[in-house]
C-alpha positions in Angstrom: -147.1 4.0 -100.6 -145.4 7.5 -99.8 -141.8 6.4 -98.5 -140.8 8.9 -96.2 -137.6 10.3 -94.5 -137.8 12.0 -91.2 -135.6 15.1 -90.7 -135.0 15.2 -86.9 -135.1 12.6 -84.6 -135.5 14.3 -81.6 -139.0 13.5 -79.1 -141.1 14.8 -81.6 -140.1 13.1 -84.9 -139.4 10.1 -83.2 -143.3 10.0 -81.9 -144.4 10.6 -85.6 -142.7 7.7 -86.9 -144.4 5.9 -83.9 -147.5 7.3 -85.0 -146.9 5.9 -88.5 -145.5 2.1 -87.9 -145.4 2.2 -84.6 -142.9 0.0 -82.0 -140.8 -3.0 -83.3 -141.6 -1.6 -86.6 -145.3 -2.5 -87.4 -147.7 -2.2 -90.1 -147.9 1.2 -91.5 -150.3 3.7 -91.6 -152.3 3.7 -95.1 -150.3 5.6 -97.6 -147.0 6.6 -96.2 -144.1 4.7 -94.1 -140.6 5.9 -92.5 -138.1 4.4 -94.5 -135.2 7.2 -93.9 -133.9 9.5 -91.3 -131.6 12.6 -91.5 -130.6 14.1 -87.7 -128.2 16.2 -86.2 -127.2 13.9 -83.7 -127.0 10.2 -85.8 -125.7 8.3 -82.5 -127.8 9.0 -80.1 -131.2 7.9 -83.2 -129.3 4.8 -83.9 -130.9 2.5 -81.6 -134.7 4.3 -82.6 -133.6 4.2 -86.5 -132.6 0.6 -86.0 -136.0 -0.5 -84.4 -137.9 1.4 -86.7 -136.8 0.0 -90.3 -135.0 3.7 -90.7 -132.2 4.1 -93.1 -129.9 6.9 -91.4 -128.8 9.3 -94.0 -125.8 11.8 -93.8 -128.0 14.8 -94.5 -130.9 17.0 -95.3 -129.3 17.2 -98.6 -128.8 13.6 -98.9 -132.5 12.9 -98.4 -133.9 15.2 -100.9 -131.1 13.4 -103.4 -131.9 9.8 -102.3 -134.2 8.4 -105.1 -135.7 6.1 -102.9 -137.6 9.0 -100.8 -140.3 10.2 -102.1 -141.5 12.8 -99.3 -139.6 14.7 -96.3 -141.4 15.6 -92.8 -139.7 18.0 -90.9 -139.6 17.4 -87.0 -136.5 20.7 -86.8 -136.5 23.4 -85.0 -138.5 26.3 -86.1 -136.3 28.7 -88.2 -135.1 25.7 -90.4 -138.2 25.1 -91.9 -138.6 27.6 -94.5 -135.1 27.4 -96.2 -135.9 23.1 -95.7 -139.3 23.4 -97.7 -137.9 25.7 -100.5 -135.1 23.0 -100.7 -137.1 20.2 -100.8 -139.3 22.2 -103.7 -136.4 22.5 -105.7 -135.7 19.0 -105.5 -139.3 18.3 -106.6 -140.2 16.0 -103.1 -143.2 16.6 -101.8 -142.4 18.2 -98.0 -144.7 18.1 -94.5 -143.3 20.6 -92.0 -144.3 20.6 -88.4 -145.4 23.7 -87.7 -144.9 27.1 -87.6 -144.4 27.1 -91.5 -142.0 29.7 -90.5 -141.5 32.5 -87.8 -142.4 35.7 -89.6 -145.1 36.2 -92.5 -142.6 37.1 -95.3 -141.1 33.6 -95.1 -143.7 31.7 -94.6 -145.4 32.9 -97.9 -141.5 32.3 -99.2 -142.2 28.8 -98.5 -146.0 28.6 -99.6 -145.2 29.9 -103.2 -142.0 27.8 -103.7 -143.8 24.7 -103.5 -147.0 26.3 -105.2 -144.7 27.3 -108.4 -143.2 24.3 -107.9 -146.2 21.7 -107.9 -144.9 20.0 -104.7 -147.4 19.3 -102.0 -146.8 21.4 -98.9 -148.5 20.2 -95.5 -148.3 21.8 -92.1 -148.7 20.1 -88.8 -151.7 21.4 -87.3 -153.2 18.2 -86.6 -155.9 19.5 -84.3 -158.1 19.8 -87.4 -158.1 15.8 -87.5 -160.0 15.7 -84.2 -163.3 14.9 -84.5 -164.5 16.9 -82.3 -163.4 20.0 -83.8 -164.9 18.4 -86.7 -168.1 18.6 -85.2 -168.0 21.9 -84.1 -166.9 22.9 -87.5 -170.3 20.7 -88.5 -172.8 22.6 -85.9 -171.4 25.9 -87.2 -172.5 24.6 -90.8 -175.5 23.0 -90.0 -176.9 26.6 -87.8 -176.8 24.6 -84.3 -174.2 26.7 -82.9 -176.2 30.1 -84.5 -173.5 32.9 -84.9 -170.4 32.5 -83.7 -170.0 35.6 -81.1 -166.7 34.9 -79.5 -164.1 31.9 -78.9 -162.0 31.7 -76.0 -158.5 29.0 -76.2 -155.7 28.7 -73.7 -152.5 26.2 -74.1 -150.1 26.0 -71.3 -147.5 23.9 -69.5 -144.2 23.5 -67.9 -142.0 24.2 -71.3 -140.2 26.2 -69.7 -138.9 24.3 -67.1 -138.3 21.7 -69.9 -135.0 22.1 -71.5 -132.0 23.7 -70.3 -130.4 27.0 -70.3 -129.0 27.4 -74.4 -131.5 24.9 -75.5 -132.8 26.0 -78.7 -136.4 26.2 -77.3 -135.0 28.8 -75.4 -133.9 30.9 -78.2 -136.3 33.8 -78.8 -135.4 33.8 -82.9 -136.8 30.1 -82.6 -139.9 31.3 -80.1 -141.1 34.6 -80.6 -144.0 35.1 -78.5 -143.3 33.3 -75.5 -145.3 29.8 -75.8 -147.1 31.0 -79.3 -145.1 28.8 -81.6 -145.0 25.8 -79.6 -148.8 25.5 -78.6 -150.3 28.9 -78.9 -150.1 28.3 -83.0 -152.7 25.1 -82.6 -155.6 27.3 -80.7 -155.1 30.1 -83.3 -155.6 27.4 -86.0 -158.4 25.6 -84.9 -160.0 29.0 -84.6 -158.9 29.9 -87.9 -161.0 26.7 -89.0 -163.9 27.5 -86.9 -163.9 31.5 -87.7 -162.1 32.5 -91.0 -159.0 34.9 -90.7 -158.1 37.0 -88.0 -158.1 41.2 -88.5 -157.1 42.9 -85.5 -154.9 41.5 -82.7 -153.6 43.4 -79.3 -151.0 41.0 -77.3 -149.1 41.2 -74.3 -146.2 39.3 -73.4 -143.8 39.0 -70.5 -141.3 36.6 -69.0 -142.1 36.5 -64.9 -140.5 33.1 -63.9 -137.0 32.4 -64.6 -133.9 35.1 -65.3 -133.5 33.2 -69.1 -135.3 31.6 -72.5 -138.6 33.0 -73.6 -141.4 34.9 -72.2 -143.5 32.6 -70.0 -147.0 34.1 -69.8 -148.7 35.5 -73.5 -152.0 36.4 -74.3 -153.9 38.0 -77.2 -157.3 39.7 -77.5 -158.9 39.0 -81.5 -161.3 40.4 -83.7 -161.7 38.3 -86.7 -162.7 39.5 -90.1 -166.2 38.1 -89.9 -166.9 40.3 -86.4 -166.6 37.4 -84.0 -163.9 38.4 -81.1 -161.7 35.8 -79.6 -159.2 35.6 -76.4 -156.1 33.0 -76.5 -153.6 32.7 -74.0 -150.0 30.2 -73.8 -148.7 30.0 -70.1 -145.3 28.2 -70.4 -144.4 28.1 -66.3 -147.2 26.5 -65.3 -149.1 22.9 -64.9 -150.3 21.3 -68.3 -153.9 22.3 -69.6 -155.7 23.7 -72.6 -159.3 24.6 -73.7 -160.8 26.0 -76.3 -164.5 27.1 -75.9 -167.1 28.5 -78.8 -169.8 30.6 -77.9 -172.8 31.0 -80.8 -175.7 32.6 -80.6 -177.7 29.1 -79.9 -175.5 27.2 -77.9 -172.2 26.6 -76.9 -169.2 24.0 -76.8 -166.4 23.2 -75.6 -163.3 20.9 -76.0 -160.3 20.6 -73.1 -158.0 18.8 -70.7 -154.6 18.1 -69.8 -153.7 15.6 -72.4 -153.9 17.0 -76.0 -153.2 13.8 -78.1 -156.1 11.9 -77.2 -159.4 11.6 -78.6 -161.0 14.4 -77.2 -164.7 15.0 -75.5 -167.2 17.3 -76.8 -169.7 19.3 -74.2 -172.6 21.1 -76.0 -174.6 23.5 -74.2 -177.9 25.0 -76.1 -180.6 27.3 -75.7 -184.0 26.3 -74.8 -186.1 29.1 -77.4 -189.0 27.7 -75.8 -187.6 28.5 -72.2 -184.7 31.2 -72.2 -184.8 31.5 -68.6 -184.4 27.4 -68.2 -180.5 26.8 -67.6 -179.6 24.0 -69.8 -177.5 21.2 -68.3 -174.6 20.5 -70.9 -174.2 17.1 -72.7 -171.1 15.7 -73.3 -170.0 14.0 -77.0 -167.7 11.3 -77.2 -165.7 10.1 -80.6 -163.8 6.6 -81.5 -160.3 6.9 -80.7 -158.4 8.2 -83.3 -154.4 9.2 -84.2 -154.5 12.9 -85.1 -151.0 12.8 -86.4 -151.5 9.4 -87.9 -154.6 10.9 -90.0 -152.2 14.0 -91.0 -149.7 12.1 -92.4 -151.8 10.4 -94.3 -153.8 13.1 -95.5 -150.6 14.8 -96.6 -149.4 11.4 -98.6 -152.9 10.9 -100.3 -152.2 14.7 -101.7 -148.6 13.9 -102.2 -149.7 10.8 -104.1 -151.9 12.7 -106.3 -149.7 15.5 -106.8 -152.5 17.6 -105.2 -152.0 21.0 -103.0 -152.3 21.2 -99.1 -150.9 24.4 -98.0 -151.0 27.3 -100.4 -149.9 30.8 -100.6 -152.0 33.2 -98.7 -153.4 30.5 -96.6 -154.4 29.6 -92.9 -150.3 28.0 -92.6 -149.2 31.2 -93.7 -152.0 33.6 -92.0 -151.2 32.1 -88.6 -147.8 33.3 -88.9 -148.6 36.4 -90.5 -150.9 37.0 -87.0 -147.7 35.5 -85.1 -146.0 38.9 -86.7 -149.0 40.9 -85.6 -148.7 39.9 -82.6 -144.9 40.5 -81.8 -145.5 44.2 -83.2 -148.2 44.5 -80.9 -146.3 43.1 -77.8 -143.5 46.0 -78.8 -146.2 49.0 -80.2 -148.0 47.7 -76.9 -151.3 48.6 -79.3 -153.5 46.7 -81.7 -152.1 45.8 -85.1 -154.6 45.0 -88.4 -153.6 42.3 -90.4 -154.2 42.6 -94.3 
């Protein structure tokens, strides 16, 4: 059993300890378990920390010292995280960091190789990739039922910006470059990384239309991935809550969306007829048991941490998506397409 400190307490690292143990401080998931919490604001997590079994520690730094905690998870706001995971490779702890794994390529590769030289397991939270439904679609590319992937539209928008207040840290363009991009744009680029290899070409635009403050509200990007498939993805931050994220292959296509994103998602599959091409084919529609994405990823990262075995590595699809996150901010200013190496 991983025991874990959670670094942040805000909405989001309090839902992953939920994830984990859950209310009135339940069984735990298999592998790991909350047993620590470092956050900037200790009062106002007391009541949570209390609930939850959570030791509250004074610090980052008192965590990664605490022999008692084995692993950190980072639930802090996006420019901490690669100085955090460099720390907690130093001090040997394994580390999983929500994402981004940091907001520009140079130091999220930083943060890749320190645990790499290191030998600490690194894991990112992209927990789309524990849906089974982009499982599957991951499966049909494998197994030919999807043909050649052509092209792979993704959108993932919401009222963020009408979220927090003016001075809030999601607000702060160091911590959101890219309007909506690191908050939810970053999931559609990954599960398209899964689905298509890396990305070589990006052209993104970028403005902020809604409010006189904060971050661009309405992004979008036009992709050409290495393998020749092209892609569109798009993250509207002033508007109601949806995403979707459709696959087109040469023999069918599917597609995954809604408004809620932490459910077990639906699958529709659309094929060809090669006996009938001019027969339009009524789509089906896959359903999966219910399932805790961000329960599975945690535990996926203990299992790893537990064997001392790598997650996230140098050069990899955690560090590619931000390296395309810096393509696309040079393409927003150049107003051109940008290659990616």
């Amino acid at each position: 059993m991983i025991r874990a400190a959670i670094i942040g307490l805000g909405t989001w690292g309090q839902h992953l300890v939920r994830c984990v143990q859950g209310p009135g401080n339940q069984m735990p998931g298999d592998g790991i378990r909350f047993t620590a919490a470092a956050t900037r604001t200790p009062a106002k997590a007391a009541d949570f920390a209390a609930s939850h079994g959570l030791r509250m520690l004074d610090s980052y730094e008192a965590a990664l010292a605490d022999p008692e905690v084995d692993a950190v998870v980072l639930a802090t706001p996006h420019t901490q995280h690669t100085d955090q995971i460099i720390a907690a490779a130093r001090a040997g702890k394994p580390v999983f960091s929500e994402k981004p794994l940091g907001v520009d390529a140079a130091s999220a590769q930083r943060a890749a190789q320190a645990c790499a030289d290191a030998g600490v397991t690194l894991g990112v939270g992209y927990n789309w990739r524990f849906q089974p439904a982009l499982q599957a679609i991951r499966g049909m590319i494998d197994d030919g039922t999807l043909g050649r992937v052509l092209h792979m539209e993704g959108n993932f928008c919401g009222p963020s910006a009408y979220r927090f207040p003016k001075g809030h840290w999601r607000h702060d363009r160091n911590e959101g470059p890219a309007g909506g991009m690191t908050g939810r744009g970053v999931h559609v680029v990954d599960a398209m990384l899964y689905l298509a290899g890396p990305v070589a070409q990006v052209t993104a635009q970028s403005f902020r239309l809604v409010q006189d403050f904060g971050m661009d509200d309405t992004t979008s990007m036009l992709l050409r991935f290495a393998n020749g498939a092209s892609g569109t993805v798009a993250t509207v931050i002033a508007t109601a809550e949806t995403w979707r994220l459709q696959v087109f292959g040469s023999r069918a296509w599917v597609e995954v969306g809604d408004v809620e994103h932490l459910t077990t998602w639906d699958l529709t599959v659309c094929r060809i007829d090669p006996d009938n091409i001019t027969v339009k084919q009524r789509p089906q529609v896959m359903t999966f048991p219910k399932t805790s994405t961000e329960k599975a990823e945690l535990e996926h990262f203990a299992a790893h941490a537990a064997a001392r075995r790598p997650l996230a590595l140098p050069g990899g699809d955690a560090v590619h998506n931000v390296a395309l996150l810096s393509a696309i901010m040079e393409s927003i200013q150049s107003q051109g397409p940008v290659r990616l190496s």
